[in-house]
N, C-alpha and C positions, 0 to 999 in steps of 0.2 A: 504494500500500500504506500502511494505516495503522500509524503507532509504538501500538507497545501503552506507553503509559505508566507503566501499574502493573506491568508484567511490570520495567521497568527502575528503579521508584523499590523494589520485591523484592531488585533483584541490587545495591539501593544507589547504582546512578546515578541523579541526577536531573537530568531537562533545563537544559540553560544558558540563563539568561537572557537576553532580548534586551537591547543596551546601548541606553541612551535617547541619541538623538543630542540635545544641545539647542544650538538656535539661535543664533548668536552674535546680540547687539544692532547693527542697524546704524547703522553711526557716520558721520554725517557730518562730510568733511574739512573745515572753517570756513577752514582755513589756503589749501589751495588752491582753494577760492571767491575768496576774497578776491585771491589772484592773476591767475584768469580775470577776474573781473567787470570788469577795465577795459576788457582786449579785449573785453568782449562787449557793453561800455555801446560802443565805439567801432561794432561792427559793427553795431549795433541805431541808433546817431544815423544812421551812411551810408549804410546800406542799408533799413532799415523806414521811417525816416521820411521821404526822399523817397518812397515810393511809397505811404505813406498821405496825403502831404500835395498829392500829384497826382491822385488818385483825389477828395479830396475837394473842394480847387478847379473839378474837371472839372465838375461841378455848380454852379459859381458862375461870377459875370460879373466875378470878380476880374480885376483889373487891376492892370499892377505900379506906377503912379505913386500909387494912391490905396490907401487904408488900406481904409474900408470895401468889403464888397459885400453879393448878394443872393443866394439859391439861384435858380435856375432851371430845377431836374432837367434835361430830357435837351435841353435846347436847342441844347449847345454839340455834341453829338454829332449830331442834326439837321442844325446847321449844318456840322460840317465835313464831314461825309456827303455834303452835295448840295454842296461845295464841288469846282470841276476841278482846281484845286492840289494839292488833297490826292490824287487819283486818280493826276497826273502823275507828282508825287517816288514815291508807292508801285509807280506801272509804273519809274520810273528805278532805285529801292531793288533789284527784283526783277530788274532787268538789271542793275544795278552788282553785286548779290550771286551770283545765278546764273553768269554770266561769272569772275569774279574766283574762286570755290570752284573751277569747270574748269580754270582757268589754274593755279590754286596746286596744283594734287591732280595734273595732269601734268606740270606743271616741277618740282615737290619728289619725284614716285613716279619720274621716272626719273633725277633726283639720285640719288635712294638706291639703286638700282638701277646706278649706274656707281660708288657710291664703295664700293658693297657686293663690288665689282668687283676693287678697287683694292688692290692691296695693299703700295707703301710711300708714302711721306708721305702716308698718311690723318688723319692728325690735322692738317696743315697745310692739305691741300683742307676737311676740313670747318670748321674756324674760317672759312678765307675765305669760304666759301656760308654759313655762319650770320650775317654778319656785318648782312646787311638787317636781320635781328629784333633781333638785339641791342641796335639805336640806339633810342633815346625818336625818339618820330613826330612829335615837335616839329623834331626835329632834321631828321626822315626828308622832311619837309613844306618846311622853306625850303631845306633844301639843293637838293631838284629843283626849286623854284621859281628860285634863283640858276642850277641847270645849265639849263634850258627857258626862260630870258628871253630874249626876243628882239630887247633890244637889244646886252646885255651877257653873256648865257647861254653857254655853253663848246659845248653840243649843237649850237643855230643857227648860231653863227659857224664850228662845226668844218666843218658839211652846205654850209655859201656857200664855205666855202676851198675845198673839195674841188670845187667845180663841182656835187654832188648838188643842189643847189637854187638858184633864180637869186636870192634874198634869203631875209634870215633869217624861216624859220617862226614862226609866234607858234602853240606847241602849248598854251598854256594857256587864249590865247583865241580860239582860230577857231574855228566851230562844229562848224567837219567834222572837228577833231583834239581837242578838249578829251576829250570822253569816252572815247576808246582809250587818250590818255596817260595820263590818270588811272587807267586800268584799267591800267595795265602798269607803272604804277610801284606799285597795290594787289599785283597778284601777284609784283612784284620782293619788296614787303616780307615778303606772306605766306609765301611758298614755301617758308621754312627749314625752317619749323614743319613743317610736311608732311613734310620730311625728313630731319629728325633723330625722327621719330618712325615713320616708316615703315622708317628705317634701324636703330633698334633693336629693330622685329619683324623684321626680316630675319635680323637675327642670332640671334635664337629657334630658326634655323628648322635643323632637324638634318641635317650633310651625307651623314650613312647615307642617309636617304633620298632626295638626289640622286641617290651614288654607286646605292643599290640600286635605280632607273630607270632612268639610264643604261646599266645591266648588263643590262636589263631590254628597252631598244632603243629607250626615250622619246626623244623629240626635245625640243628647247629651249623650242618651246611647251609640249607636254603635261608639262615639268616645271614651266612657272612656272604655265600652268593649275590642275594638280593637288597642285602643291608649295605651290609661294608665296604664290597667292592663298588657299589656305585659312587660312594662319598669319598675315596682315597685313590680312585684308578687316574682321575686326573693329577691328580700329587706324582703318582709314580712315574705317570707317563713325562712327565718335567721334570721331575728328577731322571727317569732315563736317559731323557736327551742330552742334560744338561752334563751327565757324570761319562755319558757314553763321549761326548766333545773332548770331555777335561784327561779321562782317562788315554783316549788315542794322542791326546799332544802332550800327554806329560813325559816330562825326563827325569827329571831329579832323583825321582823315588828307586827308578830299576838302576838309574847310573849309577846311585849312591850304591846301590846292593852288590850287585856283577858285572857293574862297565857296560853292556852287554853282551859279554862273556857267557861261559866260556866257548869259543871255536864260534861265536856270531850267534848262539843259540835264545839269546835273549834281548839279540841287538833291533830295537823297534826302530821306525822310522826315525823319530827324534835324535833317536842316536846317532842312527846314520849319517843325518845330516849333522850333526854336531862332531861326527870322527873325520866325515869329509873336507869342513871348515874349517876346524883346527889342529885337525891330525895331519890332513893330508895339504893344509893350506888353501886348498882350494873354493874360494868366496864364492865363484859365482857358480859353481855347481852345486854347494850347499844351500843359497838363496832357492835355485829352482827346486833343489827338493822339498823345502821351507812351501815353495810359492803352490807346489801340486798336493802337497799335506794340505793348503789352506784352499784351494779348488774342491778336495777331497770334503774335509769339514763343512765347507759352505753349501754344498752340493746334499750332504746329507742330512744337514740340519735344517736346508730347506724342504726336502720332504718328510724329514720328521714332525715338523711344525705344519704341515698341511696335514697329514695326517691326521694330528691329533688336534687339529680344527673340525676334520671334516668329523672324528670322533661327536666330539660335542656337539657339534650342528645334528649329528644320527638321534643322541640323547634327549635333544630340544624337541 
């Protein structure tokens, strides 16, 4: 219906004017730039510029004892391509990291599922089980090298006391025991993480709807089926991604242990490119293994994150 205008500007009303909104000027804070901009020169030197300065070595026949070098586009990517070294630590990477996520995602998921359990001294059980993560991996690295030495080691000497073994094992360099041990002291360290973070989706999780399946005549599976796992499988699945990234690029922790020693048996990517850089001098073939480890990663964590989009969109 339309206002009869003149019918109301007759009886002396006349329409209200719109009020003009006006735009306030925007201001920028100068004060707090000037705050940020250190952190953010700091995160732009550690983080952009190794990965522009790798990228563009990858292309050159840099070498780290000499100043100059030359471009020689994809040579170095050629070369490490038809290299078997490079093949190996990449099949080792995908077994040290495949292994070590199963290990840590079942000893930290039924952690949290006994401390979720537990109801006095839970704060004492969990400090003791977080206590793997909480160490610097420096620490985490010689200290099970001093307990697994086999001459001096607490582990070997305890397995010869006992009669379990007729002399002390050397677990860090036999070939039949380096990569387990390594892999079990990776998921000793990982595992916290797993479970202090699966244990506070646990706690998300509402006990009406326990109680209301229970009553219901669910059994213990069809509650953790239909209860548990719906409220915590997105936790895991970010943690997967997130451990599965961190695990395939780490070094410290296996360097610290066996170099990747012994005979290459535990020599992961990282390594590789860390024995080729400064072992063998060579920069800019270590950049491109660097720059196809980070093709590798980005590649995979982009369809992990579709994934576990398309996940949720299924659940919506």
């Amino acid at each position: 219906m339309r206002t009869d205008t003149r019918t109301s500007t007759r009886a002396g009303v006349r329409p209200q004017a719109q009020p003009q909104v006006r735009k306030r000027p925007r201001i920028v804070n100068i004060t707090g730039l000037l705050f940020v901009a250190p952190s953010m020169l700091v995160v732009v030197g550690l983080l952009f510029y190794p990965v522009i300065s790798s990228v563009f070595f990858s292309f050159t026949n840099k070498h780290l004892l000499r100043k100059d070098f030359t471009f020689i586009g994809i040579d170095n990517f050629v070369a490490v391509l038809q290299n078997p070294q490079f093949w190996e630590a990449f099949a080792i990477s995908i077994r040290w990291t495949i292994l070590s996520i199963l290990g840590q995602l079942v000893i930290g998921f039924l952690a949290a599922l006994a401390l979720n359990r537990i109801r006095h001294l839970t704060g004492l059980y969990r400090t003791l089980l977080i206590v793997p993560w909480a160490f610097p991996t420096i620490v985490i690295g010689f200290g099970w090298r001093w307990i697994l030495n086999d001459v001096y080691g607490f582990l070997p000497n305890l397995l010869t006391t006992l009669g379990l073994t007729d002399s002390n094992v050397s677990f860090l360099s036999d070939p039949s025991a380096v990569f387990l041990t390594a892999l079990a002291v990776n998921i000793w360290f990982g595992a916290p993480l797993f479970m202090v973070n699966v244990l506070a989706a646990l706690k998300t999780v509402p006990r009406e709807q326990f109680e209301a399946a229970t009553v219901d005549g669910a059994n213990s599976f069809q509650r953790f089926a239909f209860i548990t796992m719906p409220h915590v499988k997105r936790v895991i699945g970010l943690l997967v991604i997130l451990r599965t990234i961190w695990v395939f690029n780490n070094f410290e922790l296996l360097f610290l242990l066996t170099g990747g020693g012994p005979a290459g048996l535990t020599e992961t990517l990282p390594i590789f490119a860390y024995r080729t850089g400064w072992g063998l001098q060579q920069l800019g073939a270590a950049s491109t293994i660097t720059v196809l480890l980070l093709i590798f990663l980005l590649a995979l964590g982009t369809l992990a994150f579709r994934l576990l989009s398309r996940w949720d969109r299924k659940d919506a």
